[in-house]
C-alpha positions, 0 to 999 in steps of 0.5 A: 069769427071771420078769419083776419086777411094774411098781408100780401108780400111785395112782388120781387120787383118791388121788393127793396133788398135790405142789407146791414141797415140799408135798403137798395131801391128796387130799380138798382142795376146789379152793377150799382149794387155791386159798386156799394158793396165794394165800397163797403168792403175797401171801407172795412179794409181801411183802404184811403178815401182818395183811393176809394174814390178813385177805384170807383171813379174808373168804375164809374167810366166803364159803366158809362164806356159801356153804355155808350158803345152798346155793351152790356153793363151787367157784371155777369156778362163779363168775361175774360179777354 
């Protein structure tokens, strides 16, 4: 008998990240992936919808304030003034 072939595992760059029910497409920023994550977490800490909406909407402009001046939108080049 000839022996079966073992499927092959995605490479990690197309890998999707699954989390609790859901998948993070693979060309997801960190910074996208981050923002989901706390909008889960004001979610489960009962914070209002307007509130969330408004955390992530200045978020939202950092990110685009940041792009557009040239600097980096990866939250682990973040540092402290």
């Amino acid at each position: 008998m000839g022996a079966a072939s073992k499927p092959t595992k995605p490479t990690p760059s197309a890998r999707s990240t699954r989390t609790k029910g859901s998948v993070t497409p693979p060309d997801t920023t960190a910074a996208e992936q981050l923002a989901r994550s706390w909008e889960r977490h004001l979610r489960a800490a009962g914070r209002s919808p307007r509130t969330i909406d408004s955390y992530l909407e200045t978020l939202r402009n950092y990110v685009a304030w940041a792009a557009d001046t040239g600097r980096s939108t990866d939250p682990l080049d973040l540092t402290r003034a």
